[in-house]
C-alpha positions in Angstrom: 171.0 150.1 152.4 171.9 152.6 149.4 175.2 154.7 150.1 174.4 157.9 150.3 177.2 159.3 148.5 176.7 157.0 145.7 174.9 157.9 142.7 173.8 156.1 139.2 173.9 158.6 135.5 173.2 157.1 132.1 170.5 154.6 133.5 172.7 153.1 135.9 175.3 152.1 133.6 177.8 154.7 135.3 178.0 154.6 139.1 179.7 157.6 140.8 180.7 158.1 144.5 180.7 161.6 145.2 182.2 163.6 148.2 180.0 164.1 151.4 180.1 168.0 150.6 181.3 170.2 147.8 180.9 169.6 143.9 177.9 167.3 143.0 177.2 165.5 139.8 174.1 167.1 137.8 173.7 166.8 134.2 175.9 169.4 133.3 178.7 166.6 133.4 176.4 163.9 131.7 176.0 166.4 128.4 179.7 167.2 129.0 180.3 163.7 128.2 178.0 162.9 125.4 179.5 166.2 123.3 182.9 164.9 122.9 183.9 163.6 119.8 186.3 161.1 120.4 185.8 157.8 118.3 187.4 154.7 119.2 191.4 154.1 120.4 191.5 158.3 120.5 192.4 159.9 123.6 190.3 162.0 125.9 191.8 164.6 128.5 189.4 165.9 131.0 190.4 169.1 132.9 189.5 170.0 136.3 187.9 166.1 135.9 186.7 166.4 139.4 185.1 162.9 140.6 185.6 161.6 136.8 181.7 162.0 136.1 182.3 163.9 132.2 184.9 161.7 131.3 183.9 158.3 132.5 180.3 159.3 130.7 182.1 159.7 127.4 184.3 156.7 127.5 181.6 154.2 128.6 179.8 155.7 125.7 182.8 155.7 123.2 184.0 151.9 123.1 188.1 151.9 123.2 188.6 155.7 124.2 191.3 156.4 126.7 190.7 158.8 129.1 193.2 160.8 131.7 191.8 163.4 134.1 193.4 166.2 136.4 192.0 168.0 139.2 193.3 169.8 141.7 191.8 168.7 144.5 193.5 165.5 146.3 190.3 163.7 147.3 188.3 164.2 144.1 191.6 162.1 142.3 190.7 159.8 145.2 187.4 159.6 144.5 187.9 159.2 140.1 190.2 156.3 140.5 187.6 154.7 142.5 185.2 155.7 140.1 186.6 153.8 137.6 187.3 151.1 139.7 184.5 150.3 140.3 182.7 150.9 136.6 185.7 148.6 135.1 187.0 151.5 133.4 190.6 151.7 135.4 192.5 150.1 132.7 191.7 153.0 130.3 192.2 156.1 133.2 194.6 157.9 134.3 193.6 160.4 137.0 196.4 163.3 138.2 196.1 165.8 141.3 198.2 168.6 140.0 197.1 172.4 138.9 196.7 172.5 135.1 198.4 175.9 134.6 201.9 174.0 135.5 201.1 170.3 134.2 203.1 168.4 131.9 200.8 166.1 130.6 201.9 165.7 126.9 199.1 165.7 123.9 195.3 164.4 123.3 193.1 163.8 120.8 190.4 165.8 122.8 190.0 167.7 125.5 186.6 168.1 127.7 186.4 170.7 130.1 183.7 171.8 132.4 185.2 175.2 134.3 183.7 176.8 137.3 181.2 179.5 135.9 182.1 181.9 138.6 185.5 183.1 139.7 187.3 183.9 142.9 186.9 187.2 144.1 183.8 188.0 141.6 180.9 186.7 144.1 180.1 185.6 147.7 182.5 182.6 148.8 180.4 179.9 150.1 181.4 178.8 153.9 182.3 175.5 152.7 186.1 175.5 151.8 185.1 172.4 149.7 182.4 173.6 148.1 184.1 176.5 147.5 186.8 175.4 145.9 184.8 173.3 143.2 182.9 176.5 142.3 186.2 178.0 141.6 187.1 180.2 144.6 190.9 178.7 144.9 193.8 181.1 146.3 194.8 180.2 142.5 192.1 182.0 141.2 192.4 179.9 137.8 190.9 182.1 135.2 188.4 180.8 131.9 192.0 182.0 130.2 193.7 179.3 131.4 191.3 176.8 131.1 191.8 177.4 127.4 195.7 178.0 127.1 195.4 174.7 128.7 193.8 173.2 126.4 195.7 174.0 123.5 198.6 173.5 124.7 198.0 169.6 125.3 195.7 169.3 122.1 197.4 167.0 119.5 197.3 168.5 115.9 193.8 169.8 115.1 192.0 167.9 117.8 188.9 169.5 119.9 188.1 171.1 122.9 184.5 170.5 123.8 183.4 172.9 126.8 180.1 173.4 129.0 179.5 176.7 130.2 177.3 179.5 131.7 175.6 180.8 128.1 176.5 184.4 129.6 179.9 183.9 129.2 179.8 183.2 125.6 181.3 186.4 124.7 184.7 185.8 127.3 185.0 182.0 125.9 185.1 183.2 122.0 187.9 186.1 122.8 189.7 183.3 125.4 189.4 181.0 122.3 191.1 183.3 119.8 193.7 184.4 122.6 195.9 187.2 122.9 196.8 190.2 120.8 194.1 188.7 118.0 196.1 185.6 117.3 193.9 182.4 116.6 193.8 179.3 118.8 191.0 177.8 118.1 188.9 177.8 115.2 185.8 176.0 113.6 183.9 177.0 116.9 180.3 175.2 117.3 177.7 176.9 119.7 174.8 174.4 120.9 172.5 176.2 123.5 171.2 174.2 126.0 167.0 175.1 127.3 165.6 173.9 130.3 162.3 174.5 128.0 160.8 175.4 125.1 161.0 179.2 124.9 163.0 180.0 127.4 166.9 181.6 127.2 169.7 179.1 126.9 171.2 178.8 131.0 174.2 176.6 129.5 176.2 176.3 126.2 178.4 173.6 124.8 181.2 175.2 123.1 183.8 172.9 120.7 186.2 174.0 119.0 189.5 172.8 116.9 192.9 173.5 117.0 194.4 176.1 114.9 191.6 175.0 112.2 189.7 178.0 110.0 186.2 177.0 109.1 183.5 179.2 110.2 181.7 179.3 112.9 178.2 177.3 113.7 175.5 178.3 116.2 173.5 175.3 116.6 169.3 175.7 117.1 170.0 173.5 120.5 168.5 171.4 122.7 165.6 171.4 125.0 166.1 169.3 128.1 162.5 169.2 129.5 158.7 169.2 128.3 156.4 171.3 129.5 155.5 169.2 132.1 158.7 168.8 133.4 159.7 165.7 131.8 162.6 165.4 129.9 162.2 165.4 126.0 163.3 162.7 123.8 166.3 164.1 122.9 167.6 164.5 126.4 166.5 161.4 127.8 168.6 159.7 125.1 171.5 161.8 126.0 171.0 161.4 130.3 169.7 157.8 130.1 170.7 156.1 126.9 174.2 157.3 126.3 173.5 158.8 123.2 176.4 161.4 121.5 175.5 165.1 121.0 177.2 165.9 117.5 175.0 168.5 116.2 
């Protein structure tokens, strides 16, 4: 019998043991994975890494990539190192429970992020203190702000940060990105919208961006995730299935 908190991504290749309640897997974390642009021997950090999904997606895809991930939440940590347990990936992870405004957890190549899209205090909390706390209502109240400052501050030299995010947010991550006071954190910023279908508004946007670099800024045509019909185009079912990278 199947475990029912066991679930398979990138055509099986990646299995994932989720929590009984709280944040699940969807393909937000899948795409999360297949943006980064690590290559081989570089290092990947993944903040707020939950269950290790983004991450483990991008180094099973990117052959020699390290990866370490930090979450806050105890039993998500638990459930990572399993992850890559059990995917033969623990000899490249490294998974921290710690809060990423005070970690110490020197410098990467890249960073992936996938932040919750709404924060404390700005909607309904769901009854689930889990489930809450995955979506980003913590006593904390970690803001998209620090997400970023995060980020930079453990990027090494002009590395990236590669982010998924609700598209209507884009104007908060671009001002989070050049920081405080107009000074410039980030620069070279890709936009690639993400469509549920053809002719519809972008739900989600993958945002990367390089440290302290100048180069203007790209806005992507996108990608459409399903046909008509409901099926998922070409393009995404080489992304969700095949393990195929996103650089745009």
């Amino acid at each position: 019998m199947a475990e029912k908190n066991l679930i398979y991504v990138l055509n099986k290749k990646v299995a994932l043991h989720q929590a009984p309640e709280g944040f699940r897997t969807s393909m937000d974390s899948v795409i999360l994975g297949a943006a980064c642009p690590a290559k081989s021997e570089e290092s990947i950090l993944d903040l707020g890494c939950g269950i290790g999904s983004a991450g483990l997606c991008a180094i099973y895809r990117i052959n020699g990539a390290t990866l370490c991930g930090i979450d806050i939440q105890e039993d998500h940590i638990k459930l990572a190192n399993k992850n890559a347990h059990i995917n033969d990936m623990a000899g490249r992870t490294t998974f921290i429970c710690s809060d990423i405004r005070t970690a110490e957890l020197g410098t990467f190549n890249h960073i992936i992020c996938n932040p919750p899209y709404m924060e404390a205090g700005a909607h309904l909390q769901s009854p689930s203190p889990a489930k809450a706390k995955a979506m980003g209502h913590i006593e904390e109240n970690i803001k998209l702000q620090d997400w970023i400052a995060c980020a930079h501050k453990h990027i090494k030299g002009q590395g990236s940060l590669t982010m998924i995010h609700d598209a209507g947010q884009i104007d908060n991550i671009i001002h989070a990105l050049y920081g405080k006071n107009g000074g410039r954190r980030f620069g070279a910023v890709e936009i690639i919208p993400i469509y549920s279908k053809r002719n519809t508004s972008a739900k989600r946007v993958i945002v990367r961006a390089y440290k302290h670099k100048k180069s203007k800024s790209v806005l992507h045509t996108g990608i459409i995730m399903h046909e008509q019909d409901g099926t998922y185009t070409k393009e995404a079912d080489n992304i969700l299935r095949h393990a195929a990278s996103l650089f745009l």
